[in-house]
FIVEX-555819 format. One record per residue: residue number from 1; chain; residue in one letter; x, y, z of N, C-alpha, C in turn. Coordinates in Angstrom, 3 decimals, decimal comma. Example, Ala and Ser with C-alpha at 12.3 -4.5 7.8 and 13.67 -1.06 7.14 Angstrom:
> resi;chain;resn;n_x;n_y;n_z;ca_x;ca_y;ca_z;c_x;c_y;c_z
> 1;A;a;13,190;-5,690;7,800;12,300;-4,500;7,800;13,200;-3,300;7,800
> 2;A;s;12,850;-2,250;7,080;13,670;-1,060;7,140;12,900;0,030;7,870
//
This chain:
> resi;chain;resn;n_x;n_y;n_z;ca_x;ca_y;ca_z;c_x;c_y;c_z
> 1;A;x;160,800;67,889;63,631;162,112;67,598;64,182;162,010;67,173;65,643
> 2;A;x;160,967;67,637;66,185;161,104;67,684;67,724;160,263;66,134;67,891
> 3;A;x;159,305;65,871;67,143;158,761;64,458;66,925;159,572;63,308;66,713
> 4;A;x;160,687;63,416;65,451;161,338;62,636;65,543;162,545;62,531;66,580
> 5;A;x;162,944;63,625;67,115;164,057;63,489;68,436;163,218;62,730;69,581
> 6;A;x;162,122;63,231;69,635;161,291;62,018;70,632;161,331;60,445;70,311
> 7;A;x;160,846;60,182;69,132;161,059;58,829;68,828;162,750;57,997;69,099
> 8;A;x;163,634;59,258;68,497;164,983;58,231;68,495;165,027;58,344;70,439
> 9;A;x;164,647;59,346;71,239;164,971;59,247;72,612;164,279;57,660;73,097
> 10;A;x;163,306;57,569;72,775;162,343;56,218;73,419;162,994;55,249;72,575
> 11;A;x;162,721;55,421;71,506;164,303;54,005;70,708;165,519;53,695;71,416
> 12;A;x;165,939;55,124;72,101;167,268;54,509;72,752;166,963;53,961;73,797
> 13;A;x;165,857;54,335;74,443;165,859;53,586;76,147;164,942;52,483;75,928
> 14;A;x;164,292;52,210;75,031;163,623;50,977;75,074;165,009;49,440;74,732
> 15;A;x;165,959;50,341;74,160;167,124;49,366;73,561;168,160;49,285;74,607
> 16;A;x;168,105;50,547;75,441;169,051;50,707;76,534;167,841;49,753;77,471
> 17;A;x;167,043;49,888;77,876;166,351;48,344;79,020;166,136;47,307;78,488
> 18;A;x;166,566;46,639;77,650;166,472;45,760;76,515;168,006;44,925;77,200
> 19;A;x;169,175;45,641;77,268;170,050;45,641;77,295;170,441;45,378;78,835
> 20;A;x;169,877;45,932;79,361;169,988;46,086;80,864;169,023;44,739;81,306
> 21;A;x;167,907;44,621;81,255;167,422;43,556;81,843;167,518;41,966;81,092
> 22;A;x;168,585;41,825;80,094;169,422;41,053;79,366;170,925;40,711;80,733
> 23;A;x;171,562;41,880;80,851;172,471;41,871;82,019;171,902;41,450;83,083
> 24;A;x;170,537;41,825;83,399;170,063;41,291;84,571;169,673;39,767;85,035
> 25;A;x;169,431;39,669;83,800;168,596;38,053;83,874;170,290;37,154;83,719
> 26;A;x;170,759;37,572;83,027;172,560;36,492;82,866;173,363;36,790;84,608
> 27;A;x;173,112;37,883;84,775;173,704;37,595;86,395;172,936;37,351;87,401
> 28;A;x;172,288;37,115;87,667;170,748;36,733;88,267;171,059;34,765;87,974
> 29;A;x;170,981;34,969;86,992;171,148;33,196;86,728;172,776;32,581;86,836
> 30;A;x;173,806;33,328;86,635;174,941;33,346;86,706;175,212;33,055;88,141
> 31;A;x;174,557;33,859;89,516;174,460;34,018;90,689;173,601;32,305;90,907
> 32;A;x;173,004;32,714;90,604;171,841;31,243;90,860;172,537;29,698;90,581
> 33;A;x;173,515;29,578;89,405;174,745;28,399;88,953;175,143;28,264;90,370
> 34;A;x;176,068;29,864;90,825;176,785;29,673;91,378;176,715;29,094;92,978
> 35;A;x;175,258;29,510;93,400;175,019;28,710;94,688;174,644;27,591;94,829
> 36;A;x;174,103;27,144;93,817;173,370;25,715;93,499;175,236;24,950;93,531
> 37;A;x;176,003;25,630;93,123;177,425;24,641;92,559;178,412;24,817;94,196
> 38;A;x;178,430;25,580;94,795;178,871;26,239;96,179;178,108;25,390;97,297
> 39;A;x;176,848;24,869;97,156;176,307;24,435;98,355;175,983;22,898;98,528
> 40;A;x;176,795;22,815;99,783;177,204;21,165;100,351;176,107;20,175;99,557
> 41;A;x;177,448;18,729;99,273;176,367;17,695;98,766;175,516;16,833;99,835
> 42;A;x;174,407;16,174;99,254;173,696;15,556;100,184;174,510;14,450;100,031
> 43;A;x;174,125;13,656;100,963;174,818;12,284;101,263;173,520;11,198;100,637
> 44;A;x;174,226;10,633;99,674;173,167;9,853;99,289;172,761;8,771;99,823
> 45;A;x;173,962;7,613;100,019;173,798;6,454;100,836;173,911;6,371;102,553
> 46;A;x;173,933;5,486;103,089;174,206;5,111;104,568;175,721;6,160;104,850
> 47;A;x;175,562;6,274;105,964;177,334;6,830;106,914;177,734;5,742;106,793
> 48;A;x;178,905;5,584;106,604;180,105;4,323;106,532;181,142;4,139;108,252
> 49;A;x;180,792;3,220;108,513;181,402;3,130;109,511;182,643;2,874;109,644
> 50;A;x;183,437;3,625;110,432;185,035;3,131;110,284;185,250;1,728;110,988
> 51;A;x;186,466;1,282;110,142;186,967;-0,370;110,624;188,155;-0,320;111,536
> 52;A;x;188,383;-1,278;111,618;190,126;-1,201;112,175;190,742;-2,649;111,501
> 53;A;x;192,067;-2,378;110,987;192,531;-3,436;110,907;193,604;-3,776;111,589
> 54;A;x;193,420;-5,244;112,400;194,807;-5,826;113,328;195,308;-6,988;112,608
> 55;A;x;196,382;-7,337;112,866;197,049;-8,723;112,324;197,356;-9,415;113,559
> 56;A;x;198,063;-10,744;113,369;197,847;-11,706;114,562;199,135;-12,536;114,135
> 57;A;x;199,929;-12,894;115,092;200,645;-13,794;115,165;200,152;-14,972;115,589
> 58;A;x;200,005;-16,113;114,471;199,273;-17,181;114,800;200,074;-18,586;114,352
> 59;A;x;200,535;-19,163;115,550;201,217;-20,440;115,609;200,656;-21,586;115,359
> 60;A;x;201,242;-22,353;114,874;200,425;-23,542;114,913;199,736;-23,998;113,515
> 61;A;x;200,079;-23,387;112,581;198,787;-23,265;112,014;199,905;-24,467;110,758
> 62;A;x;199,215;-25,422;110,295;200,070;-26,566;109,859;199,446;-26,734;108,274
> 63;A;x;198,647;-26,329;107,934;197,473;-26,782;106,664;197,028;-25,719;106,128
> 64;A;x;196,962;-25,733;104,764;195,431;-24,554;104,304;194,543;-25,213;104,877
> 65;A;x;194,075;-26,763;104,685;192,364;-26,081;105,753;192,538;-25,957;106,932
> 66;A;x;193,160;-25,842;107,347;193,245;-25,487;109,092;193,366;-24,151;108,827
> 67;A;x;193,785;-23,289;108,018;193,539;-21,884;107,965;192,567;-21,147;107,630
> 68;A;x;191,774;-22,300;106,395;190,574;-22,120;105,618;189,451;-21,830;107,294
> 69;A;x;189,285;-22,848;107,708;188,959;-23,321;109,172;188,550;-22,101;110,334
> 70;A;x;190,168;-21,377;110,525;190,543;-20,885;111,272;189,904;-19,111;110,795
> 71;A;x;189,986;-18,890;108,936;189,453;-17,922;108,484;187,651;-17,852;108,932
> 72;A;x;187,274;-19,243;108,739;185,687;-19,278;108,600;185,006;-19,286;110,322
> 73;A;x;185,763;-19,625;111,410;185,673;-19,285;112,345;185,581;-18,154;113,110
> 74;A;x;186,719;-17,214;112,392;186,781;-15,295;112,600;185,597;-14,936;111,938
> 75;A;x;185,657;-15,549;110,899;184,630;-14,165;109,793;182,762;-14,396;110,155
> 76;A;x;183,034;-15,447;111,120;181,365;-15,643;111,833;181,159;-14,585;113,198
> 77;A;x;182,502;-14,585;113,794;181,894;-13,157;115,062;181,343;-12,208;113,904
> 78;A;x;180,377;-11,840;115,005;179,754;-10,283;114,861;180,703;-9,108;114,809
> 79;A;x;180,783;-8,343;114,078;181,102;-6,822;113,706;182,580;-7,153;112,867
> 80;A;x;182,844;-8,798;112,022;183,972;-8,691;111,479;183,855;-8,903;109,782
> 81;A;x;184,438;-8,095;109,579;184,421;-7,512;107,981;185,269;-8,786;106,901
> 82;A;x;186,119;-8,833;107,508;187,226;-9,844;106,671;188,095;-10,016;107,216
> 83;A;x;188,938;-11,434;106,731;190,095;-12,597;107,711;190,870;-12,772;106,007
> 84;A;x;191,740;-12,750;106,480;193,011;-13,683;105,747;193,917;-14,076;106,447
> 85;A;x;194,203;-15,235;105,987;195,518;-16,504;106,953;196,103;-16,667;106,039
> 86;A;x;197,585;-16,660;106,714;198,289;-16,866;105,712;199,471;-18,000;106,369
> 87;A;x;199,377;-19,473;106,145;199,732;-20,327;106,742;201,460;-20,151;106,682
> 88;A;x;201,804;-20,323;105,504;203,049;-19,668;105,707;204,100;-18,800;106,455
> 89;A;x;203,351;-17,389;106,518;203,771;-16,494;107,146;203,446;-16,238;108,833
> 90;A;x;202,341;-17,645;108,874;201,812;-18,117;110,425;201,041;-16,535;110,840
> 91;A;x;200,056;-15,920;110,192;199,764;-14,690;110,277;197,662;-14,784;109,677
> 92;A;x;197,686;-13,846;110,445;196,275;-13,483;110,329;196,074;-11,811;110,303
> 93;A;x;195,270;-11,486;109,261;194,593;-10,500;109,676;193,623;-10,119;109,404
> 94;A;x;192,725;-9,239;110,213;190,939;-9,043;110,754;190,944;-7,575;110,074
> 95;A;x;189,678;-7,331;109,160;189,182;-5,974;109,530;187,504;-6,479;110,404
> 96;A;x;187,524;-5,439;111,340;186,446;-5,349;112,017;185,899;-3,866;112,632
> 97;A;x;184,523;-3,877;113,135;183,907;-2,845;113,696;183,959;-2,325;114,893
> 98;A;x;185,107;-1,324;115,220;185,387;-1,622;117,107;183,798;-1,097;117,842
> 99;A;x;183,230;-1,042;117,228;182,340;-0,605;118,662;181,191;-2,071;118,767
> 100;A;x;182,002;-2,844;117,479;181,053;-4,286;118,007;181,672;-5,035;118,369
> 101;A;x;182,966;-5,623;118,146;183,874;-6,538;118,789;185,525;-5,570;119,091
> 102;A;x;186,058;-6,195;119,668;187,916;-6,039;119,904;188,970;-6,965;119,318
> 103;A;x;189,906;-6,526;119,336;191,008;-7,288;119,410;191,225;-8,429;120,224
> 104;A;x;190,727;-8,689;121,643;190,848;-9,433;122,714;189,977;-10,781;122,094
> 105;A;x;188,703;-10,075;121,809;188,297;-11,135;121,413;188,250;-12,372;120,253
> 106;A;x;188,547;-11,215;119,289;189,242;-11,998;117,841;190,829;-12,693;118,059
> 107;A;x;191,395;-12,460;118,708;192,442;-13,021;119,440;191,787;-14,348;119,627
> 108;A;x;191,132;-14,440;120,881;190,751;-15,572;121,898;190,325;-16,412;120,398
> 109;A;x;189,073;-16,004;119,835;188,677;-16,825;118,291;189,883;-17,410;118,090
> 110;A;x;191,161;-16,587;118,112;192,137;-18,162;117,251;192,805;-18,898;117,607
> 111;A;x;192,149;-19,071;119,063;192,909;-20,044;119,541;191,918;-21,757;119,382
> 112;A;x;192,391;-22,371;118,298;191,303;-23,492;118,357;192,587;-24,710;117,506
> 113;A;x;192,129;-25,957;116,964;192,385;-26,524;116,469;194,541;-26,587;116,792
> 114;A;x;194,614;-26,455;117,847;195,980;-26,075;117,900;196,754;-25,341;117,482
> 115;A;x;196,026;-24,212;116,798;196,473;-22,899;116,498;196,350;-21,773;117,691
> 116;A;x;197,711;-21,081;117,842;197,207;-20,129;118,625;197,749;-18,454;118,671
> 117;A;x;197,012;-17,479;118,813;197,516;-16,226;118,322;198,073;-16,016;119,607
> 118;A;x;199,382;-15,681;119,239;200,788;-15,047;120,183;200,725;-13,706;120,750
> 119;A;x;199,906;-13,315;119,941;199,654;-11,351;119,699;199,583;-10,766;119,066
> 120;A;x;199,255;-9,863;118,659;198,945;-8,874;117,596;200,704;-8,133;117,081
> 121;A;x;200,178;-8,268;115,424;201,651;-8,725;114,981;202,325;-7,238;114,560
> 122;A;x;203,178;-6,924;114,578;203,764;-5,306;114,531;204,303;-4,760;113,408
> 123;A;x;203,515;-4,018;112,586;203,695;-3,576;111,674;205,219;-3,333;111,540
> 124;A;x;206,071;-3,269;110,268;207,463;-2,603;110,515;207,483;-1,411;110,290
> 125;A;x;208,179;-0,428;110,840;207,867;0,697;111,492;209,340;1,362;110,330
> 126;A;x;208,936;2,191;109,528;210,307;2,880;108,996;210,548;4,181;109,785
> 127;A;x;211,633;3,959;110,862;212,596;5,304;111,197;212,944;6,054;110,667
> 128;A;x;213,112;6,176;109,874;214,145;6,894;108,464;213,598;8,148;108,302
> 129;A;x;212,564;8,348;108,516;211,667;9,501;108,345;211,024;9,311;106,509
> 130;A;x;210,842;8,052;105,652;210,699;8,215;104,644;208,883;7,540;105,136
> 131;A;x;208,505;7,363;103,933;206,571;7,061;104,093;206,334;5,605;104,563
> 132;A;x;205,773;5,700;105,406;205,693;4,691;106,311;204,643;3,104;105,283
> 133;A;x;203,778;3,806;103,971;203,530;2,937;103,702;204,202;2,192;103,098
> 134;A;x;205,936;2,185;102,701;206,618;1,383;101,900;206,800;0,319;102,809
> 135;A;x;207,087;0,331;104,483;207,002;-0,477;105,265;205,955;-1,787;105,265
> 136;A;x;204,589;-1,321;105,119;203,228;-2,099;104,956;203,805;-2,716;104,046
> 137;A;x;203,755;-1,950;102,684;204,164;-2,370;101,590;204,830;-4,175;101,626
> 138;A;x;205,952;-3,792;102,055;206,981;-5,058;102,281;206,105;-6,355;103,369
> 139;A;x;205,300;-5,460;104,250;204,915;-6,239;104,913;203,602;-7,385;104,134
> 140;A;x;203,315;-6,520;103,304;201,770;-7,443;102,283;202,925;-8,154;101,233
> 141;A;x;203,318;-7,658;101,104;204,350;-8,601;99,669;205,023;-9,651;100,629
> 142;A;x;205,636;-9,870;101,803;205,605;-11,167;102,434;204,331;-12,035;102,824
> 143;A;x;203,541;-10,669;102,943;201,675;-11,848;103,456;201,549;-12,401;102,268
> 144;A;x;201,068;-12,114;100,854;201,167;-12,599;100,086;201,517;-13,431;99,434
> 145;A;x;202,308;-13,738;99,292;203,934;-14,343;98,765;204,281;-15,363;99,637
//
């Protein structure tokens, strides 16, 4: 009797650490998910540099190719991303890199072919206190259009 109460005692604790280092290894790895999933991503590509975009009041401007012209002239300075003219709306606008060119100078660029930028053109501004991008909004659906 006392033989077999020994055996079922070591049966139970071999089944009781059986059990336990089962719990151990699932939170152990559970823990291990969780920092691998918690800790910052690497950055895979280049830092992205921020742009700025200005628009331009630009007179003069009589033709698509004189705008075509006037686009392929901007988009050759250094640090500028993209030009659209929009002959119609007598309007330009630049994205570019401020710490490589300005406003002043993409300005001066359009003054050529008897086109000339008046100034940098002013977004419409909604007072109202409602989201200011419905303003843009209206403002690209006239660039456009």
């Amino acid at each position: 009797m006392i033989k077999s109460g020994i055996h079922l005692k070591q049966f139970i604790m071999k089944k009781t650490n059986k059990i336990f280092m089962g719990i151990s290894i699932f939170f152990i790895g559970f823990m291990a998910v969780g920092v691998y999933v918690l800790k910052p991503a690497k950055r895979v590509g280049p830092e992205i540099k921020p742009i700025e975009l200005a628009a331009y009041d630009v007179k003069g401007l009589k033709s698509a190719e004189q705008s075509a012209a006037l686009r392929t002239k901007v988009m050759k300075m250094d640090g500028v991303t993209a030009c659209a003219v929009n002959t119609e709306a007598q309007l330009a606008s630049v994205t570019f890199y401020p710490d490589v060119t300005d406003e002043q100078k993409i300005q001066l660029a359009m003054n050529f072919e008897g086109a000339h930028a008046t100034g940098k053109h002013q977004y419409p501004v909604n007072v109202k206190g409602e989201c200011p991008v419905n303003g843009v909004q209206s403002f690209l659906d006239k660039m456009l259009n």
